[in-house]
N, CA, C and O atoms as a GROMACS GRO file, in nm:
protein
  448
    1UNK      N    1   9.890  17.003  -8.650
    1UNK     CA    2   9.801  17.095  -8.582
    1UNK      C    3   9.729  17.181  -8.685
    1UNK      O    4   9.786  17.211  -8.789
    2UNK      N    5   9.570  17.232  -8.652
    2UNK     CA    6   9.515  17.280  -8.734
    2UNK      C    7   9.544  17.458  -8.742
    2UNK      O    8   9.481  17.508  -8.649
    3UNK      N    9   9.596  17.535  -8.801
    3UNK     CA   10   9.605  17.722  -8.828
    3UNK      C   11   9.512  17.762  -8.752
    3UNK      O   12   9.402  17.751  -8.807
    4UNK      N   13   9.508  17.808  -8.644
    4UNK     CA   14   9.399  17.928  -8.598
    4UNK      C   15   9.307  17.980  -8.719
    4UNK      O   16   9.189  18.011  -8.699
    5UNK      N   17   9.375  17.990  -8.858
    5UNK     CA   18   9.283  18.062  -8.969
    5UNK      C   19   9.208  17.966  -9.005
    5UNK      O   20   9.137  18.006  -9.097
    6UNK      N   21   9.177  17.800  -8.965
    6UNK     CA   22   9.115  17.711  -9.015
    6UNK      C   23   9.018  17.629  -8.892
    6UNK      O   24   8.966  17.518  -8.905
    7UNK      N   25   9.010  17.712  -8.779
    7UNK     CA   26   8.938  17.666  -8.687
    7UNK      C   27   8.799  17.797  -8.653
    7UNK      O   28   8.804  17.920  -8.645
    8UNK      N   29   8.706  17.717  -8.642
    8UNK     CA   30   8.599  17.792  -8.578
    8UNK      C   31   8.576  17.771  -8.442
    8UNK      O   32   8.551  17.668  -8.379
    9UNK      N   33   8.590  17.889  -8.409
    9UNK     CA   34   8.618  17.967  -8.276
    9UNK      C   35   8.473  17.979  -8.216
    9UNK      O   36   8.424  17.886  -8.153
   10UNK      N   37   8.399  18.109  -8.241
   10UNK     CA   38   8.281  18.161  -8.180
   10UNK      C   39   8.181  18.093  -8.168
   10UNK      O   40   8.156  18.023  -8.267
   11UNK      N   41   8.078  18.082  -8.045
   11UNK     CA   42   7.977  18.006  -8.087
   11UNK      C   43   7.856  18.047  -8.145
   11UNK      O   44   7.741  18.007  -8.131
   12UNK      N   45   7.906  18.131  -8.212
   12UNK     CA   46   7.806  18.211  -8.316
   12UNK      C   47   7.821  18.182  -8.422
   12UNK      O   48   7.729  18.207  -8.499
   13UNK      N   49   7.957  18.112  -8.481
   13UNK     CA   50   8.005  18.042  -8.606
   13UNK      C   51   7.955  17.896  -8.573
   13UNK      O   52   7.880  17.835  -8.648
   14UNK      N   53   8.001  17.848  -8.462
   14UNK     CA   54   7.944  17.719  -8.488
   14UNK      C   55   7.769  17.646  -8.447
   14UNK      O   56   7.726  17.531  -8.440
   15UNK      N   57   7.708  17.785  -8.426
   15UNK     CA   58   7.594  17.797  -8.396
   15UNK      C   59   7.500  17.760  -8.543
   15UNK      O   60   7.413  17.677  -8.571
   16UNK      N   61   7.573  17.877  -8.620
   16UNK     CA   62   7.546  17.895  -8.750
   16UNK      C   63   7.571  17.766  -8.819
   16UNK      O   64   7.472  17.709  -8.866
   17UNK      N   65   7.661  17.723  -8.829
   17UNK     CA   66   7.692  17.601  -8.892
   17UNK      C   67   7.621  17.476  -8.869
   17UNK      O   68   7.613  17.402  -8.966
   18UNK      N   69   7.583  17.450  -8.792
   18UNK     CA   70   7.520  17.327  -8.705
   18UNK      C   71   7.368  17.361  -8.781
   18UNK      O   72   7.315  17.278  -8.854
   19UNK      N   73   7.301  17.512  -8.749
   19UNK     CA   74   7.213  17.499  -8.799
   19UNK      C   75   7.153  17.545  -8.914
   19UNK      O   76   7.033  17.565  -8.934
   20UNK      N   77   7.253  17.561  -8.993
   20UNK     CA   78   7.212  17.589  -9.156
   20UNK      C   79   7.321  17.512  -9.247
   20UNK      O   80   7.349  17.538  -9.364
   21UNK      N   81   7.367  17.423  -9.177
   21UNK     CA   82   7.480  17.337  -9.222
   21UNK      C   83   7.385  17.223  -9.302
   21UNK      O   84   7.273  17.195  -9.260
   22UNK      N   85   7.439  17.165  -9.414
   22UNK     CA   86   7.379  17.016  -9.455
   22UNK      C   87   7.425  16.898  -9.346
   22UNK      O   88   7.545  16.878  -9.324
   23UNK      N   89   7.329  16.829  -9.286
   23UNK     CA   90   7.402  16.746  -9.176
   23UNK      C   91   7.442  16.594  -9.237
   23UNK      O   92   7.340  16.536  -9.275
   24UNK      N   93   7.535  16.534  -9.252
   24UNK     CA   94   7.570  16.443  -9.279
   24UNK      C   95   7.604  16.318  -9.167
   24UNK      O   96   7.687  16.331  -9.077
   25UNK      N   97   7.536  16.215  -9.187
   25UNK     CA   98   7.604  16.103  -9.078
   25UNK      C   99   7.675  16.021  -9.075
   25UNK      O  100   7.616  15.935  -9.142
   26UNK      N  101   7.797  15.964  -9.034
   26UNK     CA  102   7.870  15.862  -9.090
   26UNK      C  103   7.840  15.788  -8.961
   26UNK      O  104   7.753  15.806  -8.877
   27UNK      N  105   7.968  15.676  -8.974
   27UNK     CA  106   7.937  15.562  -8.866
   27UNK      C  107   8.010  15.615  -8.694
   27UNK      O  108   7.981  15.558  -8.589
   28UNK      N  109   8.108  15.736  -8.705
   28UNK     CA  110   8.120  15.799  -8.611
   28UNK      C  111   8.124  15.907  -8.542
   28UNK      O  112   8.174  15.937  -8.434
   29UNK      N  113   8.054  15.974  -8.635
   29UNK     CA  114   8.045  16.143  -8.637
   29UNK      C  115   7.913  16.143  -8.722
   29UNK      O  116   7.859  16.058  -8.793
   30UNK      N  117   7.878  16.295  -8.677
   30UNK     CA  118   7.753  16.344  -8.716
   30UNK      C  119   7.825  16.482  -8.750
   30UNK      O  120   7.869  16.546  -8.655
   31UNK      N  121   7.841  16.536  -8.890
   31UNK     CA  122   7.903  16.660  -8.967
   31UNK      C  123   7.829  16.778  -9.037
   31UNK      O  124   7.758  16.745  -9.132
   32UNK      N  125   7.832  16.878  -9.013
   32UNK     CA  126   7.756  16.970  -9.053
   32UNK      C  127   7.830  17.067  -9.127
   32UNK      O  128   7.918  17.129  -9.067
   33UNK      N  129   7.801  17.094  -9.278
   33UNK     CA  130   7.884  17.122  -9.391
   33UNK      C  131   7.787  17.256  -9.413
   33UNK      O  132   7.666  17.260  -9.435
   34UNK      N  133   7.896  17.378  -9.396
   34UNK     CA  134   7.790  17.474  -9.510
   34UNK      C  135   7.865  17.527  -9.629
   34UNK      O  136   7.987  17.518  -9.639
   35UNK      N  137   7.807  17.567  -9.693
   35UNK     CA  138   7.939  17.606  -9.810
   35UNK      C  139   7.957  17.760  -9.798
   35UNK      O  140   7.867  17.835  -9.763
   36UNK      N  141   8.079  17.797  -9.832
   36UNK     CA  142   8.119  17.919  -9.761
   36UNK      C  143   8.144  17.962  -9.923
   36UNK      O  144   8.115  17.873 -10.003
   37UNK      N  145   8.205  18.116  -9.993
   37UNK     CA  146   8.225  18.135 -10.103
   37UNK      C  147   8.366  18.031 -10.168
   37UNK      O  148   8.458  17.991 -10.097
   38UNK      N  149   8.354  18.012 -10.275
   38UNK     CA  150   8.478  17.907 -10.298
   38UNK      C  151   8.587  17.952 -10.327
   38UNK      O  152   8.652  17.861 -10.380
   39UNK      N  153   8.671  18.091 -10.319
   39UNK     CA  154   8.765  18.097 -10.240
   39UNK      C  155   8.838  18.082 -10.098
   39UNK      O  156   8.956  18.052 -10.077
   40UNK      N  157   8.738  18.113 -10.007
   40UNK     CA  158   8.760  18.102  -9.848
   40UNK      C  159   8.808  17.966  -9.852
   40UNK      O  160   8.788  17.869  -9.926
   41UNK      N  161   8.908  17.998  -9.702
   41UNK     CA  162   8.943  17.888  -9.624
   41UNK      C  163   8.880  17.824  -9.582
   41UNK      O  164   8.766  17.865  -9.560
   42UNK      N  165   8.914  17.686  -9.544
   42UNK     CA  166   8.817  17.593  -9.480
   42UNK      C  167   8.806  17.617  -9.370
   42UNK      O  168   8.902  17.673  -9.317
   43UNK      N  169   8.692  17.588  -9.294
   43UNK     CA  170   8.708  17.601  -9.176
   43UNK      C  171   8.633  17.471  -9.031
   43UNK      O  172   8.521  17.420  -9.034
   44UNK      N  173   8.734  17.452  -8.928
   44UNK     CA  174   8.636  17.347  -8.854
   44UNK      C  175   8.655  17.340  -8.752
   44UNK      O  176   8.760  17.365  -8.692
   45UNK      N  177   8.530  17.294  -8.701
   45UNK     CA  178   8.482  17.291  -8.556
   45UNK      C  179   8.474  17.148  -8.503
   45UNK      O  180   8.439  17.057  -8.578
   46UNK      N  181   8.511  17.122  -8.358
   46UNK     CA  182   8.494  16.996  -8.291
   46UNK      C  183   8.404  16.990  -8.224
   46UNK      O  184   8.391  17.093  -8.158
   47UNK      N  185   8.290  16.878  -8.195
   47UNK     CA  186   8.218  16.853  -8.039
   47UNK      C  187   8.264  16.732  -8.002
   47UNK      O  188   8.287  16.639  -8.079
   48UNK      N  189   8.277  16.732  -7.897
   48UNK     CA  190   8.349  16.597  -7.819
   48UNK      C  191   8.266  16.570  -7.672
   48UNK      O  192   8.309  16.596  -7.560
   49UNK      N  193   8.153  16.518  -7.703
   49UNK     CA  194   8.044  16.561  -7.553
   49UNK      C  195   8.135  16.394  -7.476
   49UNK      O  196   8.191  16.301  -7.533
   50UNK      N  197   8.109  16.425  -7.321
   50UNK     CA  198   8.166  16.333  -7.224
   50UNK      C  199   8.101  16.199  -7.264
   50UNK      O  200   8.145  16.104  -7.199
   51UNK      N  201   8.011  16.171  -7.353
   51UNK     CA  202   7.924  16.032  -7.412
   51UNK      C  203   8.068  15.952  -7.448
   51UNK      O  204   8.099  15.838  -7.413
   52UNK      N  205   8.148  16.050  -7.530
   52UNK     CA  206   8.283  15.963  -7.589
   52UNK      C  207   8.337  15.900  -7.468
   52UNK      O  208   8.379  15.785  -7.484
   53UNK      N  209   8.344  15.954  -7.344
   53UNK     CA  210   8.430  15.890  -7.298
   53UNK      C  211   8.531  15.973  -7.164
   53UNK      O  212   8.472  16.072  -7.121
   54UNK      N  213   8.658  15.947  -7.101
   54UNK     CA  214   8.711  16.013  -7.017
   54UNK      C  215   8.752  16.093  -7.072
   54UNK      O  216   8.771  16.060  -7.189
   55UNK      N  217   8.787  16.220  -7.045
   55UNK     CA  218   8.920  16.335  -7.071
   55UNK      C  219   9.035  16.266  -7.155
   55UNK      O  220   9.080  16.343  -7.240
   56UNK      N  221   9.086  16.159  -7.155
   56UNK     CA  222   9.190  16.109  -7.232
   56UNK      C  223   9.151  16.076  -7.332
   56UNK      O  224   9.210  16.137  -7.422
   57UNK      N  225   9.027  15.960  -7.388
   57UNK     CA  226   8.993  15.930  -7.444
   57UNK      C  227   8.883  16.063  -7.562
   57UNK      O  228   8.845  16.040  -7.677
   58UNK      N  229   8.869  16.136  -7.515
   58UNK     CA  230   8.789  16.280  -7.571
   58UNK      C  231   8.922  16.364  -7.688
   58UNK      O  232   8.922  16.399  -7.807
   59UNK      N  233   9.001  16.369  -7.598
   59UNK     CA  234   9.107  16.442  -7.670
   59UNK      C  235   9.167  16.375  -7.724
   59UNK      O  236   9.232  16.442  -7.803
   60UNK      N  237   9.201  16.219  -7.738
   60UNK     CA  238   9.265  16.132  -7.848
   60UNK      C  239   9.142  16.141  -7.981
   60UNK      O  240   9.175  16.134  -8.099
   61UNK      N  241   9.029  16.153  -7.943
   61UNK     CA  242   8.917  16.127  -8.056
   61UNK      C  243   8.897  16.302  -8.120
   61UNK      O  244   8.856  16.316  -8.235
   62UNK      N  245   8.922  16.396  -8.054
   62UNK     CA  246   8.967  16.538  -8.111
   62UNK      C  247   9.059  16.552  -8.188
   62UNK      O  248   9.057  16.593  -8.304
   63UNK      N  249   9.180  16.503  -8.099
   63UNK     CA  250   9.346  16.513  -8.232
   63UNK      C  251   9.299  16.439  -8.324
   63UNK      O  252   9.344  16.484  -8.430
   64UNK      N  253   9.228  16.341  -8.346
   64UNK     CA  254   9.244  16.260  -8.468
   64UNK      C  255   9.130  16.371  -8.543
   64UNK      O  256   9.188  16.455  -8.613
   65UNK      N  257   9.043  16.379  -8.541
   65UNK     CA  258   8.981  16.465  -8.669
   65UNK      C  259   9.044  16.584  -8.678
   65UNK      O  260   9.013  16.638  -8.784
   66UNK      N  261   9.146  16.676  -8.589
   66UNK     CA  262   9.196  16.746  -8.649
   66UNK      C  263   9.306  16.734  -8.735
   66UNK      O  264   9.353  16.805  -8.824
   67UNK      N  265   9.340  16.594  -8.669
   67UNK     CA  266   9.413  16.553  -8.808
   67UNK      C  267   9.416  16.564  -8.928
   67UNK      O  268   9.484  16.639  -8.998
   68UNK      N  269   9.298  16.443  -8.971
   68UNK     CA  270   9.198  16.423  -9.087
   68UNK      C  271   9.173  16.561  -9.103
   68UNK      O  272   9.181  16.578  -9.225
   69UNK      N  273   9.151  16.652  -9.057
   69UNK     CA  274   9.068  16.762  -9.149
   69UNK      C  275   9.226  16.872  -9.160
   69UNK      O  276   9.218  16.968  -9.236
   70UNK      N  277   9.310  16.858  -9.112
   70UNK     CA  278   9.457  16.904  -9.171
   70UNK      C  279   9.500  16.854  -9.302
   70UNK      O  280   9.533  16.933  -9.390
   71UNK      N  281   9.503  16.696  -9.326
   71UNK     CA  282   9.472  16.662  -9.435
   71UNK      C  283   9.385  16.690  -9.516
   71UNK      O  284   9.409  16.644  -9.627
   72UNK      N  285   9.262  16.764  -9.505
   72UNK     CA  286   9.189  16.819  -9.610
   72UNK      C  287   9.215  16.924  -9.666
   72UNK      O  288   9.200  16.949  -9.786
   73UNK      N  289   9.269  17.017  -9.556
   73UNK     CA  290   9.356  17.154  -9.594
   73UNK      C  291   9.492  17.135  -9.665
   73UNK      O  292   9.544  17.237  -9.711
   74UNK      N  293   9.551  17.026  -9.678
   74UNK     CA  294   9.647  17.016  -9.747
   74UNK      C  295   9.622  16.962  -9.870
   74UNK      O  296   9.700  16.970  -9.966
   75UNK      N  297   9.492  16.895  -9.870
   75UNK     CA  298   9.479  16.828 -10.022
   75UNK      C  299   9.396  16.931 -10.100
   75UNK      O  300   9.343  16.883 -10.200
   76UNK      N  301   9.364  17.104 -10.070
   76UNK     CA  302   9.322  17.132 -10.113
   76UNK      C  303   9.125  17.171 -10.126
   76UNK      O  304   9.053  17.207 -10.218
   77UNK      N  305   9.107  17.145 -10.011
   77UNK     CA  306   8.963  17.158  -9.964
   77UNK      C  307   8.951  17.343  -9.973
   77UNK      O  308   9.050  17.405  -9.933
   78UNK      N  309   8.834  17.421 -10.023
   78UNK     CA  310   8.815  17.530 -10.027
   78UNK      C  311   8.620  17.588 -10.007
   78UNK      O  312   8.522  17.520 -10.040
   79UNK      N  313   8.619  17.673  -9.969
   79UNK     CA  314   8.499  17.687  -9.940
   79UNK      C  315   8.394  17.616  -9.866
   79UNK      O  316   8.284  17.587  -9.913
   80UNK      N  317   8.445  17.581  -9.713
   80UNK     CA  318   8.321  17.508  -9.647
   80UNK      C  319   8.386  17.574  -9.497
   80UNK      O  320   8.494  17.630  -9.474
   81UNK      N  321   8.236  17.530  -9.384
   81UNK     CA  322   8.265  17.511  -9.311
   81UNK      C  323   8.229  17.401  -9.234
   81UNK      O  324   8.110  17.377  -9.251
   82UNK      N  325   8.286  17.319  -9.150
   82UNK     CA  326   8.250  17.171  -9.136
   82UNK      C  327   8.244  17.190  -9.005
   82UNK      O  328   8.341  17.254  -8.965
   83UNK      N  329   8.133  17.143  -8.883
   83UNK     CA  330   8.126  17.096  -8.753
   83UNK      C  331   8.130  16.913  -8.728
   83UNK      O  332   8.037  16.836  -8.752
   84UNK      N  333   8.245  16.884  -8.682
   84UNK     CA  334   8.150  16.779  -8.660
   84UNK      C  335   8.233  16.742  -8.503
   84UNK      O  336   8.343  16.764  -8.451
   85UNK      N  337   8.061  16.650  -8.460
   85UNK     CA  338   8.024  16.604  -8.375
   85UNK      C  339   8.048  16.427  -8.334
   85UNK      O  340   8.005  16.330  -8.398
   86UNK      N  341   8.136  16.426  -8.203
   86UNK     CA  342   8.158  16.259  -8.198
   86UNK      C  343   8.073  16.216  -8.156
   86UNK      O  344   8.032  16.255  -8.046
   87UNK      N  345   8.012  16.119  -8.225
   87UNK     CA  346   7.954  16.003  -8.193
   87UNK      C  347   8.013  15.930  -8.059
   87UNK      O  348   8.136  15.934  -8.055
   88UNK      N  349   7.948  15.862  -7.944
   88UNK     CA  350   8.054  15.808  -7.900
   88UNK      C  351   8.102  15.645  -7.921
   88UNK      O  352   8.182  15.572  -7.861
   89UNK      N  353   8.026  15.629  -8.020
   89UNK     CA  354   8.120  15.504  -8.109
   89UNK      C  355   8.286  15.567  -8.167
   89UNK      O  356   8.381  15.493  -8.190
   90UNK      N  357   8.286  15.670  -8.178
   90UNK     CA  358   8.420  15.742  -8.202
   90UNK      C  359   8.534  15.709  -8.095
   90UNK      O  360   8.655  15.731  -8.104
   91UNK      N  361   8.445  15.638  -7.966
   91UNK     CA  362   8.562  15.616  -7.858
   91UNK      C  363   8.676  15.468  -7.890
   91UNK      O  364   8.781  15.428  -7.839
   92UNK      N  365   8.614  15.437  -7.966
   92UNK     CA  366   8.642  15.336  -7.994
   92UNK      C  367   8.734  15.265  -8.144
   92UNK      O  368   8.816  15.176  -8.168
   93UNK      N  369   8.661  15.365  -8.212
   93UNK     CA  370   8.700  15.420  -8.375
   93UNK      C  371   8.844  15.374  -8.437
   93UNK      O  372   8.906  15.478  -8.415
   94UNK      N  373   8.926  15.298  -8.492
   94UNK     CA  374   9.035  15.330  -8.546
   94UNK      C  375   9.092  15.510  -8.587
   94UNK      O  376   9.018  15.603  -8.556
   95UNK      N  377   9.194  15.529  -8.641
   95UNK     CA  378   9.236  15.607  -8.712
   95UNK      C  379   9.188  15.631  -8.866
   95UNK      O  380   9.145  15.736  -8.914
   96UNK      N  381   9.206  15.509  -8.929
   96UNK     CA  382   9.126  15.504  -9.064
   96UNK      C  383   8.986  15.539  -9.046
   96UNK      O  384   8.962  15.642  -9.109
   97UNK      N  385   8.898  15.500  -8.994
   97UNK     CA  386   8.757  15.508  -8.964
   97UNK      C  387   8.750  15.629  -8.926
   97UNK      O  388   8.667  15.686  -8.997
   98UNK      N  389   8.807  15.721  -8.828
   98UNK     CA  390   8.769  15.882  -8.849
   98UNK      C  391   8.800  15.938  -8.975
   98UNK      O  392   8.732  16.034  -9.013
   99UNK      N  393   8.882  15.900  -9.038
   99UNK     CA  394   8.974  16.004  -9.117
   99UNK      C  395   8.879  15.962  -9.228
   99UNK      O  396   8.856  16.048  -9.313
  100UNK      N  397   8.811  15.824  -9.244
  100UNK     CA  398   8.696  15.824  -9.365
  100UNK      C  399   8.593  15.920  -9.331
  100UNK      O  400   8.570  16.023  -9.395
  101UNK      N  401   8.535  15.884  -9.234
  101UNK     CA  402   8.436  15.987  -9.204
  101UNK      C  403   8.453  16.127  -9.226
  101UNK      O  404   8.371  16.205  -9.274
  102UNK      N  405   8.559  16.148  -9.191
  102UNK     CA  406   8.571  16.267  -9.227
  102UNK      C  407   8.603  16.316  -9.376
  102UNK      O  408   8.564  16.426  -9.418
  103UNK      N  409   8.647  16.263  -9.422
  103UNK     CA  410   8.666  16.258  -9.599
  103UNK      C  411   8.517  16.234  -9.665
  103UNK      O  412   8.474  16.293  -9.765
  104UNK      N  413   8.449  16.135  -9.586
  104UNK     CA  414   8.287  16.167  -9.661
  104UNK      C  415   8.184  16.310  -9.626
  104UNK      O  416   8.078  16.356  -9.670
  105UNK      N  417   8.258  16.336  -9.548
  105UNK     CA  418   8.134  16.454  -9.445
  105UNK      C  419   8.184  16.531  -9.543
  105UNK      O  420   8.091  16.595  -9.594
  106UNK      N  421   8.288  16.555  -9.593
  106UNK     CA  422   8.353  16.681  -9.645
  106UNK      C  423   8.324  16.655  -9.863
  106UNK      O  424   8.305  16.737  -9.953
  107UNK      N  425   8.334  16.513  -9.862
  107UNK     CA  426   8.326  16.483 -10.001
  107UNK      C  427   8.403  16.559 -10.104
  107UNK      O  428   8.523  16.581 -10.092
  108UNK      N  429   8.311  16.610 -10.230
  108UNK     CA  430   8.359  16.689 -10.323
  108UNK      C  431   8.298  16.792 -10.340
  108UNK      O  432   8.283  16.838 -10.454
  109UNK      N  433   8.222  16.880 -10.169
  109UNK     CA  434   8.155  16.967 -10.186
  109UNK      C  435   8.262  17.095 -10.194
  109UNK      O  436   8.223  17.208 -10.226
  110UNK      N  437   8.419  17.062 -10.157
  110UNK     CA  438   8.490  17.134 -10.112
  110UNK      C  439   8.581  17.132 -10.192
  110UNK      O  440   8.661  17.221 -10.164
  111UNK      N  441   8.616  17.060 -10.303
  111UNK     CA  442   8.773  17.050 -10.390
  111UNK      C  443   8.730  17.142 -10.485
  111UNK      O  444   8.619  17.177 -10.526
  112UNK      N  445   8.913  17.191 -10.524
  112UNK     CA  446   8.938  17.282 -10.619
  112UNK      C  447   8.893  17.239 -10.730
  112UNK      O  448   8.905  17.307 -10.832
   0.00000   0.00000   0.00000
């Protein structure tokens, strides 16, 4: 599970982010990166519009990038904030295939 201190909450944060974010596209997400000072925590936001899919299928394609982006906080990711947005090819997605995407959206704009 992702820290309350590593999720964006307001939609004034993820307002901001979306639109002064660098937008990046992969093959199942669409990610919006801003860089925050490079001490700060990381921080991230989900969209999961009904395109993905039912209520079950929405929140299996949510846990998994909060996954992936738990793993970024553990490998050391600092200074960003990341939105991203499912594609709804994401309904479909492996596990590996988010968790790349999400490792490219994020790249080496964010390591120590």
């Amino acid at each position: 599970m992702l820290a309350p201190a590593h999720r964006i909450t307001s939609a004034d944060d993820y307002r901001s982010v979306v639109r002064r974010g660098a937008k990046r596209v992969g093959a199942h997400t669409v990610s919006y990166v801003r860089r925050t000072p490079a001490d700060a925590q990381p921080r991230f936001g989900f969209i999961v519009s009904k395109k993905v899919g039912s209520a079950v299928r929405r929140n299996l394609v949510r846990r998994r990038l909060k996954a992936a982006s738990r793993e970024l906080v553990d490998a050391g990711v600092l200074g960003v904030d990341v939105v991203f947005r499912a594609l709804p090819s994401a309904a479909d997605a492996d596990w590996p295939a988010l968790r790349g995407d999400v490792a490219v959206a994020v790249g080496e704009t964010g390591r120590r």
